[in-house]
C-alpha atoms as a printed R data frame, in Angstrom:
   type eleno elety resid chain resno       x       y      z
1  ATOM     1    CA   UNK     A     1   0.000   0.000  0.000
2  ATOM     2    CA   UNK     A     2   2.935   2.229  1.057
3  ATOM     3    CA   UNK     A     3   4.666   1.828 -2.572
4  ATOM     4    CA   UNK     A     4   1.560   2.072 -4.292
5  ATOM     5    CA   UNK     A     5   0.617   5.804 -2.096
6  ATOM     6    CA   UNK     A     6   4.693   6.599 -3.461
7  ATOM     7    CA   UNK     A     7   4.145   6.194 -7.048
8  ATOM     8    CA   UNK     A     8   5.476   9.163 -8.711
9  ATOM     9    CA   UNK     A     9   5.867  11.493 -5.737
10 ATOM    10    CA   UNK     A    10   9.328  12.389 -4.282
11 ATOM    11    CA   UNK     A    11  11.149   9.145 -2.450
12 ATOM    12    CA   UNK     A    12  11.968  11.540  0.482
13 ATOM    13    CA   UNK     A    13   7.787  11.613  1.700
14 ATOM    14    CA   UNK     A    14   8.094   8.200  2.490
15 ATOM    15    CA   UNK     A    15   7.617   8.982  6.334
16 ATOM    16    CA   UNK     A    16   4.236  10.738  5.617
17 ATOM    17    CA   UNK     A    17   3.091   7.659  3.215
18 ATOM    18    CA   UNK     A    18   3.804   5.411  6.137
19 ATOM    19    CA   UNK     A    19   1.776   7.274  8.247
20 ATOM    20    CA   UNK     A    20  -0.993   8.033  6.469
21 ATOM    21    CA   UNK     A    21  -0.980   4.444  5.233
22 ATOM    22    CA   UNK     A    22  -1.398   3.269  8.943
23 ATOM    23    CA   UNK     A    23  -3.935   5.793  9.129
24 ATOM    24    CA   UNK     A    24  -5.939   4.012  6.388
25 ATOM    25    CA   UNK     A    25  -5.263   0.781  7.532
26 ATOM    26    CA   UNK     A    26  -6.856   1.514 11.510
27 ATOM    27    CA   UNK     A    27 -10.139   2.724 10.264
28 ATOM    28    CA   UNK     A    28 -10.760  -0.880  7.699
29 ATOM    29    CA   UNK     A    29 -12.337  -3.277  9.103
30 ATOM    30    CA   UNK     A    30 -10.228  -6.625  9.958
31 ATOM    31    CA   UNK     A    31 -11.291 -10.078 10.875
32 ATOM    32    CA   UNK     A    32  -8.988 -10.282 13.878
33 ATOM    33    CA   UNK     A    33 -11.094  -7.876 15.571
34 ATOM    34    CA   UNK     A    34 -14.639  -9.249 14.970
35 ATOM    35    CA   UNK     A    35 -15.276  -7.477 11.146
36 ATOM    36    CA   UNK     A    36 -14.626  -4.495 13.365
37 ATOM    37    CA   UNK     A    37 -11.846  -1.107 12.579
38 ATOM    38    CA   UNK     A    38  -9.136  -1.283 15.060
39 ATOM    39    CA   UNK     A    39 -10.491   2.368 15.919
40 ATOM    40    CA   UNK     A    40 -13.380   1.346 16.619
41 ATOM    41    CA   UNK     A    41 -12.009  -2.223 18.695
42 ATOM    42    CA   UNK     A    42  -9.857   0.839 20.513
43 ATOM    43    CA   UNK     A    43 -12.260   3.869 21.147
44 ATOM    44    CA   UNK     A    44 -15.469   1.582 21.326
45 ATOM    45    CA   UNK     A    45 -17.209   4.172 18.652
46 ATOM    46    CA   UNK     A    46 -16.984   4.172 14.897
47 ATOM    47    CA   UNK     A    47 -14.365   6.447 13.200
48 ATOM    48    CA   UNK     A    48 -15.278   9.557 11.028
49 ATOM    49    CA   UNK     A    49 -13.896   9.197  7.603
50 ATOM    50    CA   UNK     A    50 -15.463  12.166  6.026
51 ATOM    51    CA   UNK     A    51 -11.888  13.881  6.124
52 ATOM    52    CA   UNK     A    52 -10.155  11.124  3.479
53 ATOM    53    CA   UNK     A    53  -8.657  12.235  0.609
54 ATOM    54    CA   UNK     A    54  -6.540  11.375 -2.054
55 ATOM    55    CA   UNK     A    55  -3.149  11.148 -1.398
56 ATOM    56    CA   UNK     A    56  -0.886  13.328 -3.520
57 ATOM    57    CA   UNK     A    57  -3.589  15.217 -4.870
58 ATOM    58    CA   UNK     A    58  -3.604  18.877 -5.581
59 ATOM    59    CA   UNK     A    59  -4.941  20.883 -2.403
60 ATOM    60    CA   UNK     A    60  -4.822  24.745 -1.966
61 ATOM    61    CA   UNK     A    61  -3.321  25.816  2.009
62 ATOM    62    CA   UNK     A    62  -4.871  28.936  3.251
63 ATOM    63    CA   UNK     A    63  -2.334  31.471  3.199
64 ATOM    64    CA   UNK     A    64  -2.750  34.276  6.570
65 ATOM    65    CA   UNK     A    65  -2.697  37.634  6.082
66 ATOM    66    CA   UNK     A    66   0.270  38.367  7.824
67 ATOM    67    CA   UNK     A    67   1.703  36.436  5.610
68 ATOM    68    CA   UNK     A    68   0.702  38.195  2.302
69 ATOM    69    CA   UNK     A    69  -0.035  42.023  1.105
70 ATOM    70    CA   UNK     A    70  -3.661  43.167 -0.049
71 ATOM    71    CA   UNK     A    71  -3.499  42.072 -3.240
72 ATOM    72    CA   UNK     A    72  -1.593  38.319 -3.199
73 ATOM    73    CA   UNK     A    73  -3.629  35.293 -3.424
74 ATOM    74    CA   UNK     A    74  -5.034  34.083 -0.564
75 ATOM    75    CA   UNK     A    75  -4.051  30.270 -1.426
76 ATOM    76    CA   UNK     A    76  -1.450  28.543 -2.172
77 ATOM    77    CA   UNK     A    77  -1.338  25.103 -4.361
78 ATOM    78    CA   UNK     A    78   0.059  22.485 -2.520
79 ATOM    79    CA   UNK     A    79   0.017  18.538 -2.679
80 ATOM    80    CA   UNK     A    80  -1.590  16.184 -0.065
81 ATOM    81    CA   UNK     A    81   1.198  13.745  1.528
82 ATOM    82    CA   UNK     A    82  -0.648  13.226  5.189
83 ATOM    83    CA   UNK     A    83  -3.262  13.667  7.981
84 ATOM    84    CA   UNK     A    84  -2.585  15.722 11.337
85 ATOM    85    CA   UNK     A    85  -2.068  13.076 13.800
86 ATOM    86    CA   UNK     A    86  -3.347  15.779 16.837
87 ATOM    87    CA   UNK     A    87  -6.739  16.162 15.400
């Protein structure tokens, strides 16, 4: 899954591919846990996955106004390598 999530991105993400495949992999169900997500076997309540995306797809990162003049763009294109681990 990890080497799949890679594909054409930069080798040195690997970190954030590992995560974020771990991620993935707690909130699917598995047979060692009763058809259950090891989220849910932990937590005892079913995970949200409304926040999933595609990995290495094109995002756009809210840029703050101290960090820009009046007339800059208030977004900046990025790509999507992970999910915050604090929220």
């Amino acid at each position: 899954m990890t080497r799949c999530m890679l594909g054409d991105l930069p080798s040195f993400l690997w970190g954030e591919v590992i995560n974020t495949t771990i991620h993935i992999l707690n909130r699917c169900p598995m047979k060692s846990v009763e058809e259950k997500t090891l989220y849910e076997a932990w937590k005892r309540k079913k995970p949200n996955i409304s926040h999933f995306r595609v990995f290495g797809c094109d995002v756009y990162a809210f840029v703050i106004p101290e960090k820009r003049k009046k007339l800059d763009k208030r977004s900046e294109k990025c790509i999507f390598v992970g999910y915050n681990n604090q929220h």
